[in-house]
C-alpha positions as CSV (number, residue, x, y, z in Angstrom):
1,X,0.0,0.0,0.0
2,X,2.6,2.3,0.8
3,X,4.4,1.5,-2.3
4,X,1.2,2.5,-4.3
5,X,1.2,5.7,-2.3
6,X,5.5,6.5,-3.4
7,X,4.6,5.8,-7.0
8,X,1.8,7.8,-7.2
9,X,3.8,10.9,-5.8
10,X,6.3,10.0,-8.0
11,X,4.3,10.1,-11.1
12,X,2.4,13.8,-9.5
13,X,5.7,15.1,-9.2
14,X,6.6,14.3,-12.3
15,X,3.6,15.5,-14.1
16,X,4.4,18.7,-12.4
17,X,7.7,19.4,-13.4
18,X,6.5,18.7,-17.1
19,X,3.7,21.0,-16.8
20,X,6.4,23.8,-15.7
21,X,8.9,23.2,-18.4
22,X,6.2,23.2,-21.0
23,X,4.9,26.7,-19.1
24,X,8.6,28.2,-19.7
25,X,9.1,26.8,-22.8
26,X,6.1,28.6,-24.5
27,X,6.8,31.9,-22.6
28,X,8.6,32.3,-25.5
29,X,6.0,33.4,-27.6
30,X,2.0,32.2,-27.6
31,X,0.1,32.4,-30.9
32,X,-3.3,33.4,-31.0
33,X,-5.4,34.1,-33.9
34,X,-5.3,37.7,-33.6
35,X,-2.1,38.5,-31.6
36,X,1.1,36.7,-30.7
37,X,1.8,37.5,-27.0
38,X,5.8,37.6,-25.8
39,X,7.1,38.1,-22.5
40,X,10.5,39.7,-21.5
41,X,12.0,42.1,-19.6
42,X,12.7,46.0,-19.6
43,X,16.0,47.0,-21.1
44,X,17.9,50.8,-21.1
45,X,20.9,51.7,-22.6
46,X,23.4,52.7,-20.1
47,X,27.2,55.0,-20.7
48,X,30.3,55.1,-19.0
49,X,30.8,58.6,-18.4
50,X,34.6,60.0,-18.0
51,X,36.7,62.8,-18.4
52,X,38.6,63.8,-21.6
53,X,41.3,64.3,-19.8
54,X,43.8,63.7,-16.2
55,X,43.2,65.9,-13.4
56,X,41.9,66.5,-10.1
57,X,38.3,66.7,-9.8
58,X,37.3,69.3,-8.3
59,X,33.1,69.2,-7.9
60,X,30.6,66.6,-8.2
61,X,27.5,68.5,-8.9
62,X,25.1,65.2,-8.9
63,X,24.4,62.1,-6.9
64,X,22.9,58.3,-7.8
65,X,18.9,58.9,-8.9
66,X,19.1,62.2,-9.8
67,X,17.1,62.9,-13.4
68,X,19.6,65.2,-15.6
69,X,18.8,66.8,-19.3
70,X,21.2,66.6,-22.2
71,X,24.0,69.3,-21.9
72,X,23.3,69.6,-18.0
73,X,26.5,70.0,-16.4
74,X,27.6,66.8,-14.4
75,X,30.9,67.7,-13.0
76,X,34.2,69.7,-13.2
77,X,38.3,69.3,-13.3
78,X,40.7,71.8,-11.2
79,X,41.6,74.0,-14.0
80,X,44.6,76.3,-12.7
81,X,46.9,74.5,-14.7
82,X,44.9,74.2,-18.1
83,X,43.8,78.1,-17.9
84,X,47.5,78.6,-17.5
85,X,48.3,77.0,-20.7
86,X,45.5,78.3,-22.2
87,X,47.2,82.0,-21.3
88,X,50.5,81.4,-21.9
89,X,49.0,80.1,-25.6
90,X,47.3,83.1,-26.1
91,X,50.6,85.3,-25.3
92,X,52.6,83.5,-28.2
93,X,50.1,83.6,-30.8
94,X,50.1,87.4,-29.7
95,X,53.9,88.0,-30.1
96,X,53.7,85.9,-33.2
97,X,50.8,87.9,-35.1
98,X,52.7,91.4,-34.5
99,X,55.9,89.8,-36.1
100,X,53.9,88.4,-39.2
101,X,52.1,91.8,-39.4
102,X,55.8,93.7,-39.4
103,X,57.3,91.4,-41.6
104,X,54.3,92.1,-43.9
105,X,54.2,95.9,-44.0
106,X,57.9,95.8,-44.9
107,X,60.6,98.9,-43.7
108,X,59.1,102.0,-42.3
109,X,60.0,105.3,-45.2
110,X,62.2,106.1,-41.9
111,X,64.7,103.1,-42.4
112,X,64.5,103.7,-45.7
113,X,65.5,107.7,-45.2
114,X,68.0,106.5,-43.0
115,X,70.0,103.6,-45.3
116,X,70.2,106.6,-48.1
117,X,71.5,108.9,-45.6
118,X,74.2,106.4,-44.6
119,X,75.0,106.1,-48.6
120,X,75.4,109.2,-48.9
121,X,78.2,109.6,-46.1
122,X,80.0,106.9,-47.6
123,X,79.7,108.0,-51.1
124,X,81.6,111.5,-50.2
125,X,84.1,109.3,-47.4
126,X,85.1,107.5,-50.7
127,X,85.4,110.6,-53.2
128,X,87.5,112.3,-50.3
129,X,89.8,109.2,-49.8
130,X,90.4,109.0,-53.7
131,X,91.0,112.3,-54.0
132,X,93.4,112.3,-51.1
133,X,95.3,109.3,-52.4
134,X,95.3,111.5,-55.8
135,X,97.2,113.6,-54.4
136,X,99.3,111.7,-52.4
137,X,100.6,109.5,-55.4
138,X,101.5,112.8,-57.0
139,X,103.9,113.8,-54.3
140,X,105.9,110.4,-54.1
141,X,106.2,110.8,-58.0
142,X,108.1,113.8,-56.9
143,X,109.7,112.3,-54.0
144,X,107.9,114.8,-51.7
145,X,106.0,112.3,-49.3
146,X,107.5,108.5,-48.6
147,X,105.9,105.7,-50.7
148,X,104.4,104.4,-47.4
149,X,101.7,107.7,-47.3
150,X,100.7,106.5,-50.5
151,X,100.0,103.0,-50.1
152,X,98.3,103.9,-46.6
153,X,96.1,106.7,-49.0
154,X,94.7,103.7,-51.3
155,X,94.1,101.4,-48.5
156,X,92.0,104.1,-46.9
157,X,90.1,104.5,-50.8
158,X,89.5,101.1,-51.2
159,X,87.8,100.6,-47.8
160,X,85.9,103.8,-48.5
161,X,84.1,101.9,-51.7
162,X,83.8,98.3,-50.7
163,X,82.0,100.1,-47.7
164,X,80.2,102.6,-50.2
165,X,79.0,99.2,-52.1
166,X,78.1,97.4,-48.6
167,X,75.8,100.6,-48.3
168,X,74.5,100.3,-51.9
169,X,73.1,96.8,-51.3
170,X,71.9,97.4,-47.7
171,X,69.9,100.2,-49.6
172,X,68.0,97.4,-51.6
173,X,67.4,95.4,-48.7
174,X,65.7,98.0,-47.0
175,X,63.4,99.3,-50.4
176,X,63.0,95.1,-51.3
177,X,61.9,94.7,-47.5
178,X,61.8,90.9,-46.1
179,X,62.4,87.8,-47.7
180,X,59.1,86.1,-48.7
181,X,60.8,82.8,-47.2
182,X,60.2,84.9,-44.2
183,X,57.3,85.8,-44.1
184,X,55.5,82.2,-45.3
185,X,57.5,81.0,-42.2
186,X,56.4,83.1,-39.6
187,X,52.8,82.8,-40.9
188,X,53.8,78.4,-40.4
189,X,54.5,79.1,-37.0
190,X,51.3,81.4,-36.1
191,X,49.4,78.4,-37.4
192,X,51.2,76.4,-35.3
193,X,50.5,78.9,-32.7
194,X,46.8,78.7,-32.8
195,X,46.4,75.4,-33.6
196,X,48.0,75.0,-29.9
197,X,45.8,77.4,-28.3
198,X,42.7,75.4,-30.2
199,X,44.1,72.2,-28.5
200,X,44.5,74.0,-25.2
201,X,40.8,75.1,-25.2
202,X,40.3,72.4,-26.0
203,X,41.7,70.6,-22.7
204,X,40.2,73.8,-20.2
205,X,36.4,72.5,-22.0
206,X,37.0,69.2,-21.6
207,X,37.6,69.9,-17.8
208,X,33.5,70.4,-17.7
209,X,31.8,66.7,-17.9
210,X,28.1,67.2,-19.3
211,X,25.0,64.6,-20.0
212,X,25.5,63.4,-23.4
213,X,21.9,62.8,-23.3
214,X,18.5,62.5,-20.9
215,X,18.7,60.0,-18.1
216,X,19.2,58.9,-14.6
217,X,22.5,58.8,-12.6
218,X,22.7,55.7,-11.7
219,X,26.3,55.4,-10.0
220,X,28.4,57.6,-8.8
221,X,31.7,56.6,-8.9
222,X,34.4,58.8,-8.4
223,X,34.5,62.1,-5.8
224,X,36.1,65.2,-5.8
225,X,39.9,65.0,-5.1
226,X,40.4,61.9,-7.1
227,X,42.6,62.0,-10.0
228,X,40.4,61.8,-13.1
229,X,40.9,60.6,-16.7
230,X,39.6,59.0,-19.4
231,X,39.9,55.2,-18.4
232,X,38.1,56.1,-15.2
233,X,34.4,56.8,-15.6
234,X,33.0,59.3,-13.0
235,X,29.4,58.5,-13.3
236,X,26.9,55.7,-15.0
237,X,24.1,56.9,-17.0
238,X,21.1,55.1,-17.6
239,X,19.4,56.7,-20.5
240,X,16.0,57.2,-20.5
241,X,15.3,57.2,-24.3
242,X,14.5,54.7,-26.0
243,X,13.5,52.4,-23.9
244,X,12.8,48.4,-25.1
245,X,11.3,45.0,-24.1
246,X,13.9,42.7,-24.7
247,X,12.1,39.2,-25.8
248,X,12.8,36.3,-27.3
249,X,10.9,34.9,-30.7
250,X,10.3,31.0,-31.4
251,X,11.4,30.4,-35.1
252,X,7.9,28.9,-35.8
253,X,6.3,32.9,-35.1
254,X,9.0,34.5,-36.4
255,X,7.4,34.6,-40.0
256,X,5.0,36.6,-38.0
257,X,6.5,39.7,-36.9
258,X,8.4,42.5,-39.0
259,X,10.0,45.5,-37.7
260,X,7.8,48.3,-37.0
261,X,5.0,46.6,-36.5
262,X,2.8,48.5,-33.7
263,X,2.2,46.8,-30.3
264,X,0.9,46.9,-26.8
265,X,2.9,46.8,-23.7
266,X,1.9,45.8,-20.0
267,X,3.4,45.1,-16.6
268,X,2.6,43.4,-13.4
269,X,3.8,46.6,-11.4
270,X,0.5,49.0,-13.0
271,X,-2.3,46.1,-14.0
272,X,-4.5,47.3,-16.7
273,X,-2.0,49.8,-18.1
274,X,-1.1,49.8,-21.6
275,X,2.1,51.2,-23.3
276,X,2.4,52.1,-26.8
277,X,5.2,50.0,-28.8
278,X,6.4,48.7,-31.4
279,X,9.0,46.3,-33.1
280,X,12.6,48.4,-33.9
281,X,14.9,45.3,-34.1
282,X,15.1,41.6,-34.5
283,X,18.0,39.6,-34.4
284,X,19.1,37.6,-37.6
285,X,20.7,35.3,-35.7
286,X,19.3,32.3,-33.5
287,X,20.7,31.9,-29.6
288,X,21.4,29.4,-27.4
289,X,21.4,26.8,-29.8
290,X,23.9,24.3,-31.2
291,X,26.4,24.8,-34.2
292,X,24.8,22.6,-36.5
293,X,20.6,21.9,-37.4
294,X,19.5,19.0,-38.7
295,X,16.0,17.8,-37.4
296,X,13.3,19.9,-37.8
297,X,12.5,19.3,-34.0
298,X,15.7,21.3,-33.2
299,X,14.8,24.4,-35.6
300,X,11.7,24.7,-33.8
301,X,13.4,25.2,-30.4
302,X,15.3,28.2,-31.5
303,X,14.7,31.8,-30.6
304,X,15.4,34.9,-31.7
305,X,15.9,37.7,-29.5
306,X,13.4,41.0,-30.4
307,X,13.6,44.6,-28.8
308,X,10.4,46.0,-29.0
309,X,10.6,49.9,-28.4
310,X,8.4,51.0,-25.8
311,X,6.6,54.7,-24.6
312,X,7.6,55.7,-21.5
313,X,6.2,59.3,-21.0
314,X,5.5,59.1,-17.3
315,X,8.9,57.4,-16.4
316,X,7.1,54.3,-14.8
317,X,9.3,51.7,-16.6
318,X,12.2,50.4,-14.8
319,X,15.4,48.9,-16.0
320,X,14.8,44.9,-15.6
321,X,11.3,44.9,-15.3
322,X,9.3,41.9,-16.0
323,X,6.9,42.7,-19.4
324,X,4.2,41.0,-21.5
325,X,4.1,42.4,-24.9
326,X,1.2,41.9,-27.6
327,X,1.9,42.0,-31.0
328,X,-1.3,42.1,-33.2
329,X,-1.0,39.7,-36.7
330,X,-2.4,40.9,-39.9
331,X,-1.7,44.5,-39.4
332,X,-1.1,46.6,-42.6
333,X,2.7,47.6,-42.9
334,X,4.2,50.2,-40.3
335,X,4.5,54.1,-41.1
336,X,4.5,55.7,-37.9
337,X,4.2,53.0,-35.5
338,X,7.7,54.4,-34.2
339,X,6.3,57.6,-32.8
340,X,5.3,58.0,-29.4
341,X,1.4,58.5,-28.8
342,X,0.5,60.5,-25.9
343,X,-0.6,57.8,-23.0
C-alpha cells in the first residue's frame, strides 16, 4: 500500500515538473489568432561617463537617482593648470601675429630715409679718400712724401668703396623689405601657434563633464579629489530614451513579426495599463542553440531575441522589469508606428 502511495507521488511530481517546463518553454512566444503575446523584460541603454582628460576633480555637482537633461553639467576638473596653458597660448600667438604683421608691411619710409642717408656719407668718405690718395701718389712721384703715405692713401680708398657698395646693397634690402621665405615662415608658426591654443581650449572645455543625453544617474563613482581621466568613468548613465522590451521569438512565429510593427505593452507593477510600442529590431541570428541543425524538432526550439521599443512618457518603466508584450498579426505595414502616442 505504501508503495502505491511512493509511486503515485512519484508520477504527481513528475507531471508537475512537465507542466512547468512546457509553461517556460512557450513563454517564448503564444500564438493566438489575432495576436502573438511575448514576454520579456525592460531593457535601457546605459554610458560610461569620464573625463577627456587627467586631473583632479574638483566638484561633483550630482548624486545616484538624480534625473539630468542633455547638456546639463555633471561635473568639473581643477583648471589652474589648463587656464594657464591656455594663457601662456594666447601670449605667443600674440607676439607671433605682430611679427607676421611687421614682416608684412615691410621697412618703415624712416629706415629707408636712414639707409640713403648712410649712402650718402660713404659715397663723399670715398670721393675724399680717392682724391686724397690723388694727391698723395703725386707727391711720391716727386719724392715729396714717402711711398708708405701713398699706399696707406689707397688702402683708406678702397675701404671707402667696398663700404660705399656694402651701403648700396643694404639700400636694396631696406626698399626690397623681407624675404618672402620669411614671411611664409612666420605665418607656419602662427598656425602652429593657434592650432595650440585650439588644442589647449580644447583641454580647459574638456575639464567640464556634461550629460551626453537625458537619463538617470545611476552610479556615482568617483569624488572630488580623485585624480580623473579617461579610463576612469565618474558617473553611470542610464538613459531614458529609448527604452525596449527585450524578448525572445520561437522560429515557428518568427514569419510573423516584422519591424515596425505597432504593439501593446503591459506590466505586473501597474495592472490594466497599456504602453504604446512597437518592433525596432530583430535579431538575424538564433541563440542558445547548437552549431549545426539537422532535425526539424531542433529548428523549432530556436529563438530569436526581439527589442520592441516601448513609450515611456510618465517614467514608470524600470530597468529589468518583467513585461508581457502583444503583438497584433495581420496588421497593414508600419509608417508611424515608431512615434510615441500620448498615454
Amino acid at each position: 500500500m505504501r508503495r502505491k502511495q511512493l509511486f503515485i507521488l512519484i508520477a504527481l511530481v513528475f507531471l508537475g515538473v512537465t507542466a512547468v517546463a512546457v509553461w517556460l518553454f512557450s513563454n517564448h512566444g503564444k500564438v493566438g489568432a489575432d495576436a502573438l503575446t511575448l514576454y520579456g523584460n525592460v531593457d535601457i541603454r546605459q554610458v560610461q561617463l569620464s573625463f577627456n582628460g587627467s586631473e583632479r576633480i574638483a566638484g561633483m555637482l550630482v548624486k545616484e537617482g538624480d534625473a539630468v537633461k542633455k547638456g546639463q553639467l555633471l561635473a568639473t576638473l581643477d583648471t589652474v593648470r589648463l587656464a594657464g596653458n591656455v594663457d601662456l597660448q594666447q601670449a605667443q600667438l600674440a607676439a607671433q601675429q605682430q611679427l607676421v604683421a611687421r614682416l608684412e608691411a615691410g621697412s618703415r619710409p624712416e629706415e629707408i630715409q636712414k639707409a640713403q642717408a648712410d649712402l650718402e656719407a660713404a659715397r663723399i668718405d670715398a670721393d675724399n679718400a680717392e682724391h686724397t690718395y690723388q694727391r698723395i701718389k703725386t707727391l711720391v712721384e716727386q719724392n715729396f712724401v714717402a711711398r708708405q703715405q701713398a699706399d696707406d692713401a689707397r688702402a683708406g680708398a678702397e675701404a671707402a668703396k667696398a663700404k660705399l657698395h656694402s651701403l648700396q646693397e643694404v639700400l636694396k634690402l631696406v626698399q626690397l623689405g623681407p624675404r618672402k621665405e620669411d614671411i611664409a615662415s612666420a605665418k607656419a608658426v602662427l598656425n602652429a601657434n593657434v592650432a595650440a591654443l585650439g588644442v589647449t581650449r580644447k583641454a580647459l572645455a574638456d575639464a567640464s563633464l556634461y550629460a551626453p543625453d537625458d537619463g538617470v544617474i545611476q552610479g556615482r563613482i568617483l569624488e572630488p579629489g580623485d585624480m580623473a581621466s579617461p579610463q576612469r568613468p565618474v558617473y553611470t548613465l542610464a538613459l531614458t530614451d529609448p527604452i525596449w522590451v527585450r524578448v525572445y521569438v520561437q522560429e515557428t512565429a518568427l514569419g510573423k513579426l516584422k519591424p515596425g510593427m505597432s504593439a501593446e505593452v503591459s506590466t505586473d507593477s501597474f495592472p490594466g495599463k497599456h504602453y504604446h510600442a512597437w518592433i525596432g529590431y530583430i535579431s538575424p541570428t538564433a541563440e542558445f542553440t547548437p552549431k549545426s541543425v539537422e532535425t526539424t524538432e531542433v529548428r523549432s526550439s530556436l529563438v530569436y531575441q526581439a527589442r520592441v521599443f516601448v513609450c515611456n512618457s510618465q517614467d514608470e518603466l524600470r530597468l529589468g522589469m518583467p513585461a508581457t508584450v502583444s503583438i497584433p498579426l495581420g496588421q497593414p505595414p508600419a509608417t508611424d508606428a515608431s512615434h510615441c502616442q500620448n498615454n
